[in-house]
N, C-alpha and C positions, 0 to 999 in steps of 0.2 A: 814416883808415887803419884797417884791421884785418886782425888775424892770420888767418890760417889755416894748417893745419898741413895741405897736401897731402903723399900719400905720400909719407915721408919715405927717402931711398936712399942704401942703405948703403955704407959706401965701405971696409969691410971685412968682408964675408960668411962670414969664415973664425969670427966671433967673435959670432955669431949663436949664439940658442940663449938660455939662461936667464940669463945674463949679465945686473945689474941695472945693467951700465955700458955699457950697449951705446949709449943714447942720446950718449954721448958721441962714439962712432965714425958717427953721423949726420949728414946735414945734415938740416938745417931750413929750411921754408919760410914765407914770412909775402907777405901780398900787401895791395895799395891794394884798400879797398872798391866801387872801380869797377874792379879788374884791370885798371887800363891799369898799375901799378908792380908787382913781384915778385922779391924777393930768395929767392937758395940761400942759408944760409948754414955755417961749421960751427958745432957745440955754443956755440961762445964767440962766436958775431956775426960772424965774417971772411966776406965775400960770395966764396961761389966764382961764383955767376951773376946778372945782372941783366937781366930782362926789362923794357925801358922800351915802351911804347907812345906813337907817333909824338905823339899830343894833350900827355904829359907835357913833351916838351920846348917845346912854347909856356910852360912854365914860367920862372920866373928862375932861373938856375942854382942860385943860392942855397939856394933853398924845394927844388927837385928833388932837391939834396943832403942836407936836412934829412930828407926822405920818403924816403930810402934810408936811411939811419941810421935811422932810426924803426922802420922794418922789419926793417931785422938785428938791432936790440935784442929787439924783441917775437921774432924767430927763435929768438935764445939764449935770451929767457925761455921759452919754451914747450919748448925738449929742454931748461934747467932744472926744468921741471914734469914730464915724463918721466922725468928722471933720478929727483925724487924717489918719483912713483909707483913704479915699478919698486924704487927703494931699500926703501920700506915694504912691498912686496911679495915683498919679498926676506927679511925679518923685522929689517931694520937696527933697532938703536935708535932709538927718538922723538927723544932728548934727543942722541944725536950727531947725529939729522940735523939738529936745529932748528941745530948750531952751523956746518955747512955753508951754511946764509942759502940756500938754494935757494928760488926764485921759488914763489909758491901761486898758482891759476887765478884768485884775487881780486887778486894785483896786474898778471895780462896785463889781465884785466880792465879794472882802471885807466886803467893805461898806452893801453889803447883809446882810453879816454873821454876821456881827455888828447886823445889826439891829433884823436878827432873834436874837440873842442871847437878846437883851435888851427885846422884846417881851416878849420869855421866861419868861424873869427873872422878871419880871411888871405879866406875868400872876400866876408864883408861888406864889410872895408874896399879890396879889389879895386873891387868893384862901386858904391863910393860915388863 
C-alpha cells in the first residue's frame, strides 16, 4: 500500500481561506501502490468513496477488507499531518500541538512500510 494525497476536495468552500482547520473540512485520499484500490475518506478515516479495480476482488474478501482499512487510516493520517502543518503555520504553540498526538510524515511513513512489508509477506506465502 501507499498513500497519496491526490487533490484533496473540499466539502465546504464556504470556509476556505487561511483557516488552519480547514483540513478538517477535507477529504482525503490514499491509494494501492498499483492503483487498482482507492479510498475518499473524511479527516477521521470514514470512506466516503471506494474505487476497487476489477483484479482486487480476485482477492479473499478478508485481505480486501484489510487494504481498505489500511488506506482510510494512512487518509486520516495524512489531513492529520496537514492539520498540523497549517496549525504551526498558523503560529499555534509547539507544546499544545505535541498534546493534540497529531500524526508526523515519519509515521505515514511507517505505516507505508508496514503495510508494504505485510503485502509482501500475504504475497510470498500465496505463491508457496
Amino acid at each position: 500500500m501507499s498513500y497519496t494525497d491526490d487533490a484533496s476536495t473540499h466539502r465546504d468552500d464556504a470556509h476556505d481561506g487561511d483557516d488552519p482547520w480547514t483540513p478538517l473540512r477535507q477529504y482525503s485520499q490514499a491509494r494501492s501502490r498499483s492503483g487498482a484500490l482507492a479510498v475518499q475518506t473524511t479527516a477521521q478515516g470514514l470512506p466516503v468513496a471506494i474505487r476497487i479495480d476489477s483484479t482486487e476482488l480476485e482477492k479473499h474478501p478478508d485481505l480486501l477488507a484489510a487494504d481498505i482499512l489500511r488506506l482510510c487510516r494512512q487518509a486520516a493520517m495524512s489531513a492529520g499531518i496537514r492539520l498540523r502543518e497549517n496549525l504551526l503555520a498558523s503560529g499555534i504553540d509547539r507544546d499544545l500541538l505535541a498534546t493534540m498526538k497529531l500524526p508526523h510524515p515519519d509515521d505515514l511513513a511507517a505505516e507505508e512500510e508496514r503495510a508494504d512489508a505485510e503485502d509482501d509477506a500475504t504475497t510470498s506465502w500465496l505463491r508457496r
